[in-house]
Residue frames as a rotation matrix with the C-alpha (Angstrom) as fourth column:
UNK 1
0.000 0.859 -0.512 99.19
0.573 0.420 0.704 93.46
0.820 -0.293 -0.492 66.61
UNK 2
0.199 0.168 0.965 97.80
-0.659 -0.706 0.259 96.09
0.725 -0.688 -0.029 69.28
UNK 3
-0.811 -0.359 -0.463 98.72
0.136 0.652 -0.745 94.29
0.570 -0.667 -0.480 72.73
UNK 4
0.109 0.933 -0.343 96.06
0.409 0.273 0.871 93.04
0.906 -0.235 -0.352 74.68
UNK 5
-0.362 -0.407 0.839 95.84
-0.474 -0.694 -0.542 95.24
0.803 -0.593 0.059 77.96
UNK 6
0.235 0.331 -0.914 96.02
0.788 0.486 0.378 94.05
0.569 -0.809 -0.147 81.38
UNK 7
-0.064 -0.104 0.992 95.72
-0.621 -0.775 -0.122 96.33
0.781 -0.624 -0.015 84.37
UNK 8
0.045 -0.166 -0.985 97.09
0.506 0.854 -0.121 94.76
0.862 -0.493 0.122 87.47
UNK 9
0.974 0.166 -0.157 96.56
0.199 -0.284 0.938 95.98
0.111 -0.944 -0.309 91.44
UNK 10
-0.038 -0.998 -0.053 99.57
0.332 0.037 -0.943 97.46
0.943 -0.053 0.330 92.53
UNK 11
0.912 0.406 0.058 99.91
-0.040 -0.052 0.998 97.52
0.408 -0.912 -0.032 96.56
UNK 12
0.231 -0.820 0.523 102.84
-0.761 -0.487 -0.428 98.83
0.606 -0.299 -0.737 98.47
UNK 13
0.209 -0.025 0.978 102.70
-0.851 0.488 0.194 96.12
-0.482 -0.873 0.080 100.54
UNK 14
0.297 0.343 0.891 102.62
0.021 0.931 -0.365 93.61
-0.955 0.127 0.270 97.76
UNK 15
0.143 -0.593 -0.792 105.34
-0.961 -0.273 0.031 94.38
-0.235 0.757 -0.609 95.04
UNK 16
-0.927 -0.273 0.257 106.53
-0.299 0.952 -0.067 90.57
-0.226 -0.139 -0.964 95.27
UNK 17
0.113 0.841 0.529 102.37
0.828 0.215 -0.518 89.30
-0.549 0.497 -0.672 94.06
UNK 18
0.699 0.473 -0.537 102.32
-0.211 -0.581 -0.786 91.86
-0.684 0.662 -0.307 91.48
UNK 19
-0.181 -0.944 -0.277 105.51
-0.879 0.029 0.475 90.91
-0.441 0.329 -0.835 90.17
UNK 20
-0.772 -0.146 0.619 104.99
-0.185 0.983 0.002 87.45
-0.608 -0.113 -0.786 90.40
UNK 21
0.316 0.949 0.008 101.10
0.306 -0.094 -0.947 87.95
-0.898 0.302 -0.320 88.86
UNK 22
0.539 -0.274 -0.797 102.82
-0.690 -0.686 -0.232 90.07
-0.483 0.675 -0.558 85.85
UNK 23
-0.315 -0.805 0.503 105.35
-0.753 0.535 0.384 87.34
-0.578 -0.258 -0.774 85.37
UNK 24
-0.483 0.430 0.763 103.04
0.015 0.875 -0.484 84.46
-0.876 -0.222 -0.429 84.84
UNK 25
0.299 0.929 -0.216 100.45
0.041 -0.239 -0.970 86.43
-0.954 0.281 -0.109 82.81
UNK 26
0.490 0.027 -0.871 103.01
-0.792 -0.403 -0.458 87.29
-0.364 0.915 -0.176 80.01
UNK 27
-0.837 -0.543 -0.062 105.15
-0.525 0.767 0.369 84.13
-0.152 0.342 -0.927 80.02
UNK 28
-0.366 0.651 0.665 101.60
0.456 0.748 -0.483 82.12
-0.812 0.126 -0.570 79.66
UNK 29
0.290 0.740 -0.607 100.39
-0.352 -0.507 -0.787 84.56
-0.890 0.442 0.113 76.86
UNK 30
-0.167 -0.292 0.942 100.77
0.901 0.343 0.266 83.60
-0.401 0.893 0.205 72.94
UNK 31
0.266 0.326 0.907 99.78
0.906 -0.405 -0.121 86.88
0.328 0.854 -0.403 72.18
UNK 32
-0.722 -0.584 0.370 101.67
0.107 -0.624 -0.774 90.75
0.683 -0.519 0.514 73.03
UNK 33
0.241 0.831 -0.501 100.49
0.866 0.049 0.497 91.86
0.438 -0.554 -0.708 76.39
UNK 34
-0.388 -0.710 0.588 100.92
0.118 -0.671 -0.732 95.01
0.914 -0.215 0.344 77.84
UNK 35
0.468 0.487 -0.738 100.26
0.780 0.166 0.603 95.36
0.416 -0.858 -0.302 81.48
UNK 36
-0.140 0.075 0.987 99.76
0.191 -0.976 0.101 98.24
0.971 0.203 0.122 83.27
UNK 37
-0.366 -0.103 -0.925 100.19
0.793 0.487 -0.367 98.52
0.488 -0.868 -0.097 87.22
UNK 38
0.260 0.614 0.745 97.64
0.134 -0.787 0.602 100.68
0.956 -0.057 -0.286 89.01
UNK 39
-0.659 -0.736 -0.156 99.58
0.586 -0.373 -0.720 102.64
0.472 -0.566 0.677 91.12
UNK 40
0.693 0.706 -0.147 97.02
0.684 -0.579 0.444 104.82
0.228 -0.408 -0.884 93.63
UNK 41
0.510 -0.193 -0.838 99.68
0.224 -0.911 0.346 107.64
-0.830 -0.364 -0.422 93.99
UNK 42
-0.950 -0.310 -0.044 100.28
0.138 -0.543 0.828 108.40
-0.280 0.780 0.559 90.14
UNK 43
0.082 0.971 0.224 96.22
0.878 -0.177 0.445 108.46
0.472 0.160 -0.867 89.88
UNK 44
0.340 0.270 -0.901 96.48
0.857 -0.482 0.180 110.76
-0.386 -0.833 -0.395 92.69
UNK 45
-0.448 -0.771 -0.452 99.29
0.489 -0.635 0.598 112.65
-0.749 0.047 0.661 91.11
UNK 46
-0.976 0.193 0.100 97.25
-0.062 -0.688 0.723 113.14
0.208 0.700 0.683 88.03
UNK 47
-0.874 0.442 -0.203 94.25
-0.344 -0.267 0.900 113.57
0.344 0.856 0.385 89.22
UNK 48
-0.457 0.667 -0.589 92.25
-0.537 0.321 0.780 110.84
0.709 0.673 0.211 88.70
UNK 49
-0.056 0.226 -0.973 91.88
0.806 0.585 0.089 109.55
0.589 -0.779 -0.215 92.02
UNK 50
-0.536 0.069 0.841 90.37
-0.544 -0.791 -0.281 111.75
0.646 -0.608 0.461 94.89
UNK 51
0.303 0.729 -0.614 88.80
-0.160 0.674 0.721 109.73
0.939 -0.120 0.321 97.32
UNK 52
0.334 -0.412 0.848 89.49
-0.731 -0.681 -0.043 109.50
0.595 -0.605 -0.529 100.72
UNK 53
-0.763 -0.574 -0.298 90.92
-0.439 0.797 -0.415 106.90
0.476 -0.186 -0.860 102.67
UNK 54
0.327 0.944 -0.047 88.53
-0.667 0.265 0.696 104.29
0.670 -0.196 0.716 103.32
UNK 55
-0.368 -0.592 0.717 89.77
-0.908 0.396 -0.139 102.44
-0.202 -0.702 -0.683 106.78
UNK 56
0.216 0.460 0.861 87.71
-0.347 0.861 -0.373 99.24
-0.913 -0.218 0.346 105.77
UNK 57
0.682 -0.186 -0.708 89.83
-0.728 -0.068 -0.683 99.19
0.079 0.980 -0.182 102.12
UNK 58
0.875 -0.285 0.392 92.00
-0.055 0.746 0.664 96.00
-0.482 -0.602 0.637 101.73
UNK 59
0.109 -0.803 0.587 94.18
0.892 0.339 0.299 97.20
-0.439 0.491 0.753 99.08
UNK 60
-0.722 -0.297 -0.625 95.67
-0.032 -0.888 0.459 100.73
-0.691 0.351 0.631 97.46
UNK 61
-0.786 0.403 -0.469 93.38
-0.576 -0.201 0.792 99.91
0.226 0.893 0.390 94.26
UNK 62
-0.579 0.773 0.259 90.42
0.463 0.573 -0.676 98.75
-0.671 -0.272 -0.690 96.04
UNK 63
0.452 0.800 -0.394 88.15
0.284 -0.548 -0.787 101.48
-0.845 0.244 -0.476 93.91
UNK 64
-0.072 -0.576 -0.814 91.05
-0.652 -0.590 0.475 102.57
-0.754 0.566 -0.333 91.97
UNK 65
-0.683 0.137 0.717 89.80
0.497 0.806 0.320 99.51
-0.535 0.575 -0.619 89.35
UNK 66
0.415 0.814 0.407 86.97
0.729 -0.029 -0.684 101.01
-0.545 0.580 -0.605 87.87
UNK 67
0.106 -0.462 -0.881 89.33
-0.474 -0.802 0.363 103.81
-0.874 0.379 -0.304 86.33
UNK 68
-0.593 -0.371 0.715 90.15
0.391 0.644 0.658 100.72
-0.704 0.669 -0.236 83.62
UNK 69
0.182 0.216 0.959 87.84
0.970 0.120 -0.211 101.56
-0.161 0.969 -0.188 81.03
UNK 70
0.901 -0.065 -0.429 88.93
-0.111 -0.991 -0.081 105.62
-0.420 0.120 -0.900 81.43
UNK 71
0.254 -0.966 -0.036 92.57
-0.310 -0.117 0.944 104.51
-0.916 -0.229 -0.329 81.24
UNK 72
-0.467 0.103 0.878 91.69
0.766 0.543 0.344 102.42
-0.442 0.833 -0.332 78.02
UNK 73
-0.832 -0.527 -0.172 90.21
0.053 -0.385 0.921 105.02
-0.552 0.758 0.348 76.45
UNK 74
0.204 0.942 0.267 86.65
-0.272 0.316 -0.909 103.58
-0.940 0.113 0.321 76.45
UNK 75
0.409 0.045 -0.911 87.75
-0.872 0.314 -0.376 101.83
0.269 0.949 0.167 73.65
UNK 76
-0.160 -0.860 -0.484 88.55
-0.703 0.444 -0.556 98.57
0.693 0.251 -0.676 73.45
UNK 77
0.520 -0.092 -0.849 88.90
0.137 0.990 -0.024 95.23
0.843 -0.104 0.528 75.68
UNK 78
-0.202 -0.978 0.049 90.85
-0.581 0.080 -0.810 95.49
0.788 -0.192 -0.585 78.84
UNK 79
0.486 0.120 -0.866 91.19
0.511 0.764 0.393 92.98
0.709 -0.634 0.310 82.04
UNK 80
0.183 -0.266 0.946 91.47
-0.785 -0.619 -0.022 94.14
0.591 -0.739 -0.323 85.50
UNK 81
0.401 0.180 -0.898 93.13
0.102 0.966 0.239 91.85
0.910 -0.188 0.369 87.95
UNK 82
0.983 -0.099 0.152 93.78
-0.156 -0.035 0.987 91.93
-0.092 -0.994 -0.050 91.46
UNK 83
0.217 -0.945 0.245 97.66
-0.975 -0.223 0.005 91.22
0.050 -0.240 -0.969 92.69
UNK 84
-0.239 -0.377 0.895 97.13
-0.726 0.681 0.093 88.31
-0.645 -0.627 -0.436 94.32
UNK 85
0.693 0.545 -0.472 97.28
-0.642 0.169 -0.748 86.26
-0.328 0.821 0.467 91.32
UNK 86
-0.583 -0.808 0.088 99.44
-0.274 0.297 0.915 83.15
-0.765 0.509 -0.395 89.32
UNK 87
0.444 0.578 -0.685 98.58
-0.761 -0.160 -0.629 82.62
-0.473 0.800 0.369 86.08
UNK 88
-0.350 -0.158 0.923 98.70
0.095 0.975 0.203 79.30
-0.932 0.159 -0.326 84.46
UNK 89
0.173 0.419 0.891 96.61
0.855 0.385 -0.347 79.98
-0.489 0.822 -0.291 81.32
UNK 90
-0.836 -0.359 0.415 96.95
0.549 -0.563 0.618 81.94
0.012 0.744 0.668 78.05
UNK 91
-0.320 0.685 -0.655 95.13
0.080 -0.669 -0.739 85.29
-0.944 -0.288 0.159 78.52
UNK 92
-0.750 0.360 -0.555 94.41
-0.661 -0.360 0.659 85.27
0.038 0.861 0.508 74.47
UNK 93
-0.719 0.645 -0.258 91.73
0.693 0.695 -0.191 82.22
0.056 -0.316 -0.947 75.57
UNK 94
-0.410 0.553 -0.726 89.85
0.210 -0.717 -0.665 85.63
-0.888 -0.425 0.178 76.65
UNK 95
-0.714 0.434 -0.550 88.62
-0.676 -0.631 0.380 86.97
-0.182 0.643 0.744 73.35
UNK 96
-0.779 0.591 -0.209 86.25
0.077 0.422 0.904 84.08
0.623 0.687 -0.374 72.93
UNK 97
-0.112 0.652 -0.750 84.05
0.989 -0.001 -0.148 85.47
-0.098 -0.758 -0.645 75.86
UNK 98
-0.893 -0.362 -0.267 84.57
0.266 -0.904 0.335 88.77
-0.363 0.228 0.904 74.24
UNK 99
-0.169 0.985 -0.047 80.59
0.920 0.140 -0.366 89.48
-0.353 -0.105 -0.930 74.06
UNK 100
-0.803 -0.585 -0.118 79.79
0.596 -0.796 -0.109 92.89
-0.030 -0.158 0.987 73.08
UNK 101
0.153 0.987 0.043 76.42
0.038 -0.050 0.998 93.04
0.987 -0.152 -0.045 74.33
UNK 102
0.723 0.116 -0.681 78.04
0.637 0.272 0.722 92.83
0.269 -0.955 0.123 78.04
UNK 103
0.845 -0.222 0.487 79.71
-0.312 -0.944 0.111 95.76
0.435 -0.246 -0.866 79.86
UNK 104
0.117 -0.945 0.306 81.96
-0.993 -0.115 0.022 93.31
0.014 -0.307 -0.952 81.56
UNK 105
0.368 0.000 -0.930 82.95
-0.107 0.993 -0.043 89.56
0.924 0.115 0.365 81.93
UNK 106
-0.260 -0.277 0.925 83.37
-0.965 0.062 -0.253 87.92
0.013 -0.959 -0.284 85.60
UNK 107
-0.689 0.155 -0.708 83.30
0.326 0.939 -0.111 84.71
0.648 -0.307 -0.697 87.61
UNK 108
0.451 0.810 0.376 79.67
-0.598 -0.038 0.801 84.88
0.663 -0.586 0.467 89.25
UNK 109
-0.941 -0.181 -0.287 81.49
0.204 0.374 -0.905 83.40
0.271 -0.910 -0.315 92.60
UNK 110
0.657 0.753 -0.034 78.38
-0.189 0.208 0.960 82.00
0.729 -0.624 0.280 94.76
UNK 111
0.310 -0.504 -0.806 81.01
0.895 0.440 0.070 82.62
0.319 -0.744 0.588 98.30
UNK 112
0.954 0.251 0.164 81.02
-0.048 -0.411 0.910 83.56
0.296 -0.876 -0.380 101.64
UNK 113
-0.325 -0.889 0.322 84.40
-0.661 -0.030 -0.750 83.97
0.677 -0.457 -0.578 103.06
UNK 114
0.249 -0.099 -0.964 85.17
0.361 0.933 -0.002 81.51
0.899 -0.347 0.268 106.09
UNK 115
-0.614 -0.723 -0.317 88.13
0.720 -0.348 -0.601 83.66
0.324 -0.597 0.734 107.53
UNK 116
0.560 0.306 -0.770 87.45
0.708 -0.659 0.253 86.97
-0.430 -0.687 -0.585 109.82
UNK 117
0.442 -0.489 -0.752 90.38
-0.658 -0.746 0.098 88.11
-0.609 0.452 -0.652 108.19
UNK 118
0.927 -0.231 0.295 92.85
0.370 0.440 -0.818 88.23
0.060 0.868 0.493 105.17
UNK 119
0.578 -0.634 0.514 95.87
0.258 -0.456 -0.852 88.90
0.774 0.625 -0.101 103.80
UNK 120
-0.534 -0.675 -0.510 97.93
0.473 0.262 -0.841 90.57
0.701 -0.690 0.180 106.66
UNK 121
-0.868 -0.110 -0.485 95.64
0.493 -0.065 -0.868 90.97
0.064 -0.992 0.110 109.14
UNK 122
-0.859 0.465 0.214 92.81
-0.384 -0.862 0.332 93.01
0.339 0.203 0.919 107.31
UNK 123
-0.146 0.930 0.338 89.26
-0.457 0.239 -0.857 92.54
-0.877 -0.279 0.390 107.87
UNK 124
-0.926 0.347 0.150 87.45
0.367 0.734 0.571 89.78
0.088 0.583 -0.807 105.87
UNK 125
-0.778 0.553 -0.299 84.42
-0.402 -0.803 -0.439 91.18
-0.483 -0.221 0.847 104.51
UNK 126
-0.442 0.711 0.547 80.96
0.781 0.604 -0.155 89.32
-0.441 0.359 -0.823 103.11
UNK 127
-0.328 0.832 -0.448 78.70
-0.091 -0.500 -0.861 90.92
-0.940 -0.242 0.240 100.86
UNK 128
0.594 0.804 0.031 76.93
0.033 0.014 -0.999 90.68
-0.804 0.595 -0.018 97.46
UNK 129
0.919 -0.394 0.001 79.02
0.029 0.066 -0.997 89.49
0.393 0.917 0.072 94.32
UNK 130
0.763 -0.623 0.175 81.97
0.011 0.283 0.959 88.66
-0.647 -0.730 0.222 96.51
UNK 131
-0.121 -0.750 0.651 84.87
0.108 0.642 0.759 88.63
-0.987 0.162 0.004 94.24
UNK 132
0.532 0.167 0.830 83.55
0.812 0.177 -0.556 89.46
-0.240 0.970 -0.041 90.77
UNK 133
0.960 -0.276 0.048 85.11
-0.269 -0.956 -0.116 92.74
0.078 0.098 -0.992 90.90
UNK 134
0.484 -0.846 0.223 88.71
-0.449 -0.021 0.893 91.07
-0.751 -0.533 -0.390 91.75
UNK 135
-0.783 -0.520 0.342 89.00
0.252 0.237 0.938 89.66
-0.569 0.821 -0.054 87.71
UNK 136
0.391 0.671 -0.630 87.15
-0.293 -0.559 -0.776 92.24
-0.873 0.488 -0.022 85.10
UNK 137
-0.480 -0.586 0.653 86.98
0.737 0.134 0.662 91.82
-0.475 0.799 0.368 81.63
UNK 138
0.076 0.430 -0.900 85.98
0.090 -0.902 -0.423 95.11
-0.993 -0.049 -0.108 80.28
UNK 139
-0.102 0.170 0.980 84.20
0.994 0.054 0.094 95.90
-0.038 0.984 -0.174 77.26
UNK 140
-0.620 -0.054 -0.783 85.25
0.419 -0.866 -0.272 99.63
-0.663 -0.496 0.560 77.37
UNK 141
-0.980 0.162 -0.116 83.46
-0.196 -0.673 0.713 100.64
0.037 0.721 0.691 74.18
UNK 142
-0.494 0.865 -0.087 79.94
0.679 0.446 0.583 100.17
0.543 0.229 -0.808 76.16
UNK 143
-0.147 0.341 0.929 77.98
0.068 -0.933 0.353 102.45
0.987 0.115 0.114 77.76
UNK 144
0.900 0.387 -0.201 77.67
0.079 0.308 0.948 101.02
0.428 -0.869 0.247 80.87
UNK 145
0.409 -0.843 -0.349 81.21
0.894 0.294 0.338 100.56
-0.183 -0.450 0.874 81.14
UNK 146
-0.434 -0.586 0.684 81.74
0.528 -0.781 -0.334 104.24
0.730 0.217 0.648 79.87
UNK 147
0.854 0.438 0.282 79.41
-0.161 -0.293 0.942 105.43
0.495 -0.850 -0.179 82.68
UNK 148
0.658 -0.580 -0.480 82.53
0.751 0.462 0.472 104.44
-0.052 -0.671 0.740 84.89
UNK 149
0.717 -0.365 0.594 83.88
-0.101 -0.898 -0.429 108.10
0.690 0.247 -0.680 84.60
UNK 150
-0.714 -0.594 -0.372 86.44
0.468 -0.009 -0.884 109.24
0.521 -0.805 0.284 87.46
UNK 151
-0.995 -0.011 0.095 83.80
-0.095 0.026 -0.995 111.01
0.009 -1.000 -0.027 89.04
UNK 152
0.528 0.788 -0.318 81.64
-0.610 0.612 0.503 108.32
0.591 -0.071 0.804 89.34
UNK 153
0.371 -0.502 -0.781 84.41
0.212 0.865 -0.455 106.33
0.904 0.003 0.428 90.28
UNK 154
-0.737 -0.596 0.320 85.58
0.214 -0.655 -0.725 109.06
0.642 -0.465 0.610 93.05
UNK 155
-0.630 0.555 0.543 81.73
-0.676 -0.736 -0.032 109.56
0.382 -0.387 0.839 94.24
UNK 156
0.559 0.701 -0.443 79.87
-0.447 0.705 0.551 106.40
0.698 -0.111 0.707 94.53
UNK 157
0.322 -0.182 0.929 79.96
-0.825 0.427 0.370 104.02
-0.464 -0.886 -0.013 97.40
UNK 158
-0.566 -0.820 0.086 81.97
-0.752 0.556 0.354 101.16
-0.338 0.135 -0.931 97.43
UNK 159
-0.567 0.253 0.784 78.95
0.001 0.952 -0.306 98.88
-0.824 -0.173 -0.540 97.27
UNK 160
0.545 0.474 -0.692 77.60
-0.401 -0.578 -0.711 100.71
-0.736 0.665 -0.125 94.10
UNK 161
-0.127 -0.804 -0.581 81.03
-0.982 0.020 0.187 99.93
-0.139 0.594 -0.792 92.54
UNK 162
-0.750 -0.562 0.350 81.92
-0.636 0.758 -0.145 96.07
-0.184 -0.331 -0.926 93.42
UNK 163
-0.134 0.570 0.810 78.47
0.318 0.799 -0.510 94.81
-0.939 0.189 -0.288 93.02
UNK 164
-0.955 -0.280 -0.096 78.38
-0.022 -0.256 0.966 96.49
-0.295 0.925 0.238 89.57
UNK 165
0.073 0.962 -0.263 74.87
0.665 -0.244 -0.706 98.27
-0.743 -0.124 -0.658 90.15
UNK 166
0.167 0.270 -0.948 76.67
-0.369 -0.875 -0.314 100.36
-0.914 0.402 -0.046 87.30
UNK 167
-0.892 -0.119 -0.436 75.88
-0.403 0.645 0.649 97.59
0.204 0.755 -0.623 84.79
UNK 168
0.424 0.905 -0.012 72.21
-0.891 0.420 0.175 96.00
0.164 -0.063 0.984 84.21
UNK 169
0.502 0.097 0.860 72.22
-0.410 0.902 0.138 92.24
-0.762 -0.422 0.492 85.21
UNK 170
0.883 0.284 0.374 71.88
0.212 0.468 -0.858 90.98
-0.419 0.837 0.353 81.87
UNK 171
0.855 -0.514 -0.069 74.96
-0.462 -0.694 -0.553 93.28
0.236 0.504 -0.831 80.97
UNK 172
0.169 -0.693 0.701 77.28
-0.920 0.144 0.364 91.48
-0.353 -0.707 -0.613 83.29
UNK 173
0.473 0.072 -0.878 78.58
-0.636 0.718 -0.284 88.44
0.610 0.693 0.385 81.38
UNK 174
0.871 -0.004 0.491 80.07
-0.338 0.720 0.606 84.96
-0.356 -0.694 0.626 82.76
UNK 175
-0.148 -0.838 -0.526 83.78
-0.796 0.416 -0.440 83.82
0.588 0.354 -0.728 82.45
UNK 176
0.360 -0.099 -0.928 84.72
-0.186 0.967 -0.176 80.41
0.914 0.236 0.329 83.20
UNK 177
0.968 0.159 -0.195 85.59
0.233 -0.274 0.933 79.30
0.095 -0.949 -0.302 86.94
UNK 178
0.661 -0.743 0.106 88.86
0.749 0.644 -0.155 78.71
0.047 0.182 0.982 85.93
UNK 179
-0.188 -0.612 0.768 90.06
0.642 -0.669 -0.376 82.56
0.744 0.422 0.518 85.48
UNK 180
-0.489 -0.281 0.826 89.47
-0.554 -0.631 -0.543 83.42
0.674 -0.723 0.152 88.91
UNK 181
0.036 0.043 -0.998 89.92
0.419 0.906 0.054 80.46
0.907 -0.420 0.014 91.22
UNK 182
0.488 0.114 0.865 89.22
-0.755 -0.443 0.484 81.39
0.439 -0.889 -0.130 94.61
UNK 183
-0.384 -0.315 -0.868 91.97
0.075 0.926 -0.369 79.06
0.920 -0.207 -0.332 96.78
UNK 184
-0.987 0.089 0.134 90.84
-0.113 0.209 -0.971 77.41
-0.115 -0.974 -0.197 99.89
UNK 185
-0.111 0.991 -0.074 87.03
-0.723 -0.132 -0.678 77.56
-0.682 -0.021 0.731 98.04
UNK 186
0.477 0.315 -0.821 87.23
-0.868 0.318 -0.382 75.70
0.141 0.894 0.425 94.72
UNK 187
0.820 -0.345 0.457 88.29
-0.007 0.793 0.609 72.46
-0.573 -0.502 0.648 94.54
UNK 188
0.195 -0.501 -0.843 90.83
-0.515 -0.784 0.346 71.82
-0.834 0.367 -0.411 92.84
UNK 189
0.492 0.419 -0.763 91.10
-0.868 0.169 -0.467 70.25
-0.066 0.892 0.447 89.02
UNK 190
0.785 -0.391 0.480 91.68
0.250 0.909 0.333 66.20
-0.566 -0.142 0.812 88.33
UNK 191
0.342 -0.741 0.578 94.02
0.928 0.363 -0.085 67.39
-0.147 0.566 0.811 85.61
UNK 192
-0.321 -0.502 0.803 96.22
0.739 -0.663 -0.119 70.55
0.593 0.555 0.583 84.92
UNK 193
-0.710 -0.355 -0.608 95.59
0.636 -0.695 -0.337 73.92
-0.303 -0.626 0.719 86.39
UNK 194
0.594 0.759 -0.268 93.13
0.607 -0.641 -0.469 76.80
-0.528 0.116 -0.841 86.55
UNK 195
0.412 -0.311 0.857 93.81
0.773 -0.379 -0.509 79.61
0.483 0.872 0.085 84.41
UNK 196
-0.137 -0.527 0.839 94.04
0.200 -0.844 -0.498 81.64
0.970 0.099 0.221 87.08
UNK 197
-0.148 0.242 -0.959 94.58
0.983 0.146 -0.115 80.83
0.112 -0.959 -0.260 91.43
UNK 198
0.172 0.231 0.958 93.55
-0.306 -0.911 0.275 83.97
0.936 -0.340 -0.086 92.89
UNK 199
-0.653 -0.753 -0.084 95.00
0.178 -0.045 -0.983 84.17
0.736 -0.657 0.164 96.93
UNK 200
0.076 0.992 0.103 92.05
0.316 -0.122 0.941 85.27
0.946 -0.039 -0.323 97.85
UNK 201
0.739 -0.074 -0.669 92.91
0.630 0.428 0.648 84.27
0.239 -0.901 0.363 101.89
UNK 202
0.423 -0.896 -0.132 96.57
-0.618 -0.392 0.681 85.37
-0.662 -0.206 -0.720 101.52
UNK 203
0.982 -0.021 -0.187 99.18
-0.162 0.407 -0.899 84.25
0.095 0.913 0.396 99.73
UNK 204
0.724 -0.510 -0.465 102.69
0.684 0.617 0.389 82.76
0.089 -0.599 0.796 100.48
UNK 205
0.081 -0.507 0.858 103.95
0.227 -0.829 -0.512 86.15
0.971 0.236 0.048 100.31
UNK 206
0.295 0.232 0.927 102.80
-0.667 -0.645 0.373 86.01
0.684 -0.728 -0.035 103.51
UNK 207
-0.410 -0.912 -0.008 104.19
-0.800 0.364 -0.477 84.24
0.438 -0.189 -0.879 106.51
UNK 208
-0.498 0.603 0.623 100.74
-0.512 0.376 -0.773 82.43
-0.700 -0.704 0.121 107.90
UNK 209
0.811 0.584 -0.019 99.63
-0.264 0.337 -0.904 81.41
-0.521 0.738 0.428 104.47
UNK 210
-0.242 -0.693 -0.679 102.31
-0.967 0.115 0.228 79.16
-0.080 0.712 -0.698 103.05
UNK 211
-0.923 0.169 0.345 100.33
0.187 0.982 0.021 76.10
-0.335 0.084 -0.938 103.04
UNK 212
0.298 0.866 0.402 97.95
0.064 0.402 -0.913 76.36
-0.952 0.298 0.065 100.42
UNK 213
0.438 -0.184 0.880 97.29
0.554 0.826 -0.102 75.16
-0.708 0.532 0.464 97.03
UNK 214
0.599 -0.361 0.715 99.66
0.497 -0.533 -0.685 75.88
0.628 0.765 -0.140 94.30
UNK 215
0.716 -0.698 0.019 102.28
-0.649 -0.655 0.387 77.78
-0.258 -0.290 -0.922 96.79
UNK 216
0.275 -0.517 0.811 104.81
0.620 0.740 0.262 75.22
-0.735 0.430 0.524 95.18
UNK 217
0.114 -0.212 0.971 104.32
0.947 -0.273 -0.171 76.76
0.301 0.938 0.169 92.01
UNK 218
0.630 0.032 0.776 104.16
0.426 -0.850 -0.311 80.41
0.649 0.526 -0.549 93.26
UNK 219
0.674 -0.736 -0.061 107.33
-0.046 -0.124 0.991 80.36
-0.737 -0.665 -0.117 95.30
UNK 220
-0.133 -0.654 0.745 109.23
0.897 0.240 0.371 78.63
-0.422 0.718 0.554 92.04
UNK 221
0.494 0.214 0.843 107.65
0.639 -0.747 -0.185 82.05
0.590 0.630 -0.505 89.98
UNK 222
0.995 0.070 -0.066 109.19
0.094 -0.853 0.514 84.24
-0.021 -0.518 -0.855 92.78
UNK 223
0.565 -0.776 0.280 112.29
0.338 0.528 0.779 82.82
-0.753 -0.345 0.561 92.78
UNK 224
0.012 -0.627 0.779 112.59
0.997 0.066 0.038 83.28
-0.075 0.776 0.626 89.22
UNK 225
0.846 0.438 0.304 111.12
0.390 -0.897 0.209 86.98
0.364 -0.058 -0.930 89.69
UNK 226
0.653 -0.756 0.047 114.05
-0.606 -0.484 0.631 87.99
-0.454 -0.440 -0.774 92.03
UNK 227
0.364 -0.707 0.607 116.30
0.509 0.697 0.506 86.40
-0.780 0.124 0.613 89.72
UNK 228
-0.026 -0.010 1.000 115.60
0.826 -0.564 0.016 88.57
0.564 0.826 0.023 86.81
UNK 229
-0.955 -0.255 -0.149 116.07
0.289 -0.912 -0.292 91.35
-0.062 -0.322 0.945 89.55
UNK 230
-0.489 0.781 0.388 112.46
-0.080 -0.483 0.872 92.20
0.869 0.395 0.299 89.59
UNK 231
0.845 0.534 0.026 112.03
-0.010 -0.033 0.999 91.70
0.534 -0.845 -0.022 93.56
């Protein structure tokens, strides 16, 4: 069986949430996964990433996401996911939203940030489709999503990208809230767990953001993370 691809944010700053995000995703899977960390200085090295530094970027792979359906091959399924991530559910759940009339799958998040800032200190930023860009399911073998060259990806503004103006409406399917839980926004479920908490705020990686929900569980995943020598 081909493994199902996952492309995950990688941020120098945040080895320890990518780890921990990686971790989760394949111990919760029933099916192979292969996951792919999107480094922004091997893009660079080959290539595929030219852009300049954007001082209002909150992460290395703020733009460097839309490369996913080049890296796939335009072929195929794959899932972009931010870092800040724990994964509770089984990513093979995903093929039954596997449309192929829709360039991508997202949580339509209706939300406004609260904070000023995030994470460690960055700006906190409002604007159209908040968040849908921070869990993609890409359908790579569409046209819309093959329109997502590198340079497109390298030339367009940020707000071109993120609100996915390079996808008709209609094109832009709906995933469940559950696979990209915004904490500190959603409530949280009477029973069991989202498929997927998203940090959103920060995340107990950090030292100002260890009280919130689920940092229980993603301390216990770190723990086990720098056990197996992987942090």
């Amino acid at each position: 069986m081909t493994p199902f691809r996952v492309y995950i944010g990688w941020d120098s700053r945040e080895d320890i949430a990518y780890q921990v995000a990686r971790r989760s995703l394949i111990n919760n899977a029933s099916i192979p996964v292969e996951v792919i960390p999107l480094k922004l200085a091997e893009l660079v090295e080959q290539g595929l990433y030219t852009r300049d530094i954007d001082p209002l970027a909150s992460t290395e792979f703020t733009y460097s996401r839309f490369l996913v359906p080049h890296l796939a091959g335009y072929k195929g399924w794959a899932v972009f996911v931010d870092c800040d991530f724990l994964f509770f559910g089984d990513v093979a759940e995903l093929a039954q939203y596997q449309d192929p009339s829709k360039a991508v799958m997202c949580v339509h998040h209706d939300y406004t940030p609260k904070e000023t800032t995030k994470m460690d200190g960055v700006p906190q930023s409002a604007y159209p489709r908040k968040n849908w860009s921070s869990f993609m399911l890409f359908n790579c073998d569409h046209p819309s999503a093959q329109s997502l060259t590198p340079e497109i990806v390298n030339r367009e503004t940020g707000a071109y990208l993120h609100r996915m103006q390079w996808a008709k409406d209609e094109e832009i399917g709906s995933l469940p809230t559950g696979w990209n839980w915004l904490e500190g926004w959603y409530d949280k479920p009477a029973q069991g767990y989202p498929q997927a908490v998203h940090y959103t705020r920060g995340g107990p990686w950090f030292d100002a953001w260890q009280e919130v929900d689920y940092g229980d569980e993603w301390r216990a995943e770190a723990a086990l993370c720098r056990a197996e020598g992987l942090a």
